[in-house]
N, C-alpha and C positions, 0 to 999 in steps of 0.2 A: 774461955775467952769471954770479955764482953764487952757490950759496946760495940758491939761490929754491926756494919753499918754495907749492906750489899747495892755496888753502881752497877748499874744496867743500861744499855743507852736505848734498847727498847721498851715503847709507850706499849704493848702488850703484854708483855711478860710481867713489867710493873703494873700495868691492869688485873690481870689475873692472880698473881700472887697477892696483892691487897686485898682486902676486901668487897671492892667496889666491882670486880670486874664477874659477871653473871656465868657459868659454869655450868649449869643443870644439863646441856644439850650435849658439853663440849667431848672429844673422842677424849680426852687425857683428864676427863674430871676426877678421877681415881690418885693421881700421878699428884695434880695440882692441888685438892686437898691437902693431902698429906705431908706437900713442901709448905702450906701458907700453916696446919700444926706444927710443923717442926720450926718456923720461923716463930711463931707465934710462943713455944716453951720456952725459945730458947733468950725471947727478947731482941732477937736481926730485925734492924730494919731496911729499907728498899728505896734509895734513891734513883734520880733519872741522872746521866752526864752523857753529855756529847761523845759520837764514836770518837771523835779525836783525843779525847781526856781517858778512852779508856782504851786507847791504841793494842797496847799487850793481847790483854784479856780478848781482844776482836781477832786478831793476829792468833792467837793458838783456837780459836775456834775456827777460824778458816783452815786450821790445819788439820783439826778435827775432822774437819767434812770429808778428808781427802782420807781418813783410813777408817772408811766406813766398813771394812772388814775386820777391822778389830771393833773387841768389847769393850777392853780397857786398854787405854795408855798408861804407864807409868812416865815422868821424865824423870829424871835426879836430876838434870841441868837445863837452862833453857836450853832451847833449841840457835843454832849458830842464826838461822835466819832471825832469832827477835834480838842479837845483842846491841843493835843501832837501836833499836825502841828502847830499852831497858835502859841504854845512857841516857838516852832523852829522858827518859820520865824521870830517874836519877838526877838529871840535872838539870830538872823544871822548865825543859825547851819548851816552848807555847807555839803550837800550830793555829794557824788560821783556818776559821770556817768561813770556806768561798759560801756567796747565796748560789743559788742555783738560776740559772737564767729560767724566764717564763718567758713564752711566745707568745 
């Protein structure tokens, strides 16, 4: 592949995996090395998008969390709960990002 381009809608993960973000202390410094060398051979790069642009990808990680007694999942198909996200993104629906009210 190339040309692959990795969205993340978290500002620390794209922290850490760049360059910029400081490591020396961290509990996964071993972990995160070794994914910013593998980015780095491979030529990936790391952009930021809003949860909402990257609706799926958040949606199976919430699914994640819930079989934290497995190692590995396999899917061969999405899962029945993301097939409403999957048309959307399929067919370029645009959700809104509410602000958040401040007090």
């Amino acid at each position: 592949m190339k040309n692959v381009i990795i969205e993340t809608d978290s500002h620390e993960a794209l922290k850490l995996m760049s360059n910029r973000g400081a490591i020396d202390n961290h509990p996964d410094r071993d972990v995160i090395e070794e994914c910013r060398r593998i980015l780095s051979e491979l030529g990936i790069s790391m952009m930021h998008t809003l949860r909402e642009g990257n609706s799926c990808a958040d949606h199976l990680a919430k699914l994640g969390r819930m079989q934290l007694d497995e190692d590995l999942v396999t899917l061969y198909r999405p899962p029945h709960s993301m097939r409403q996200l999957l048309f959307a993104d399929m067919t370029h629906v645009a959700y809104p990002r509410y602000r958040k009210h401040v007090r």
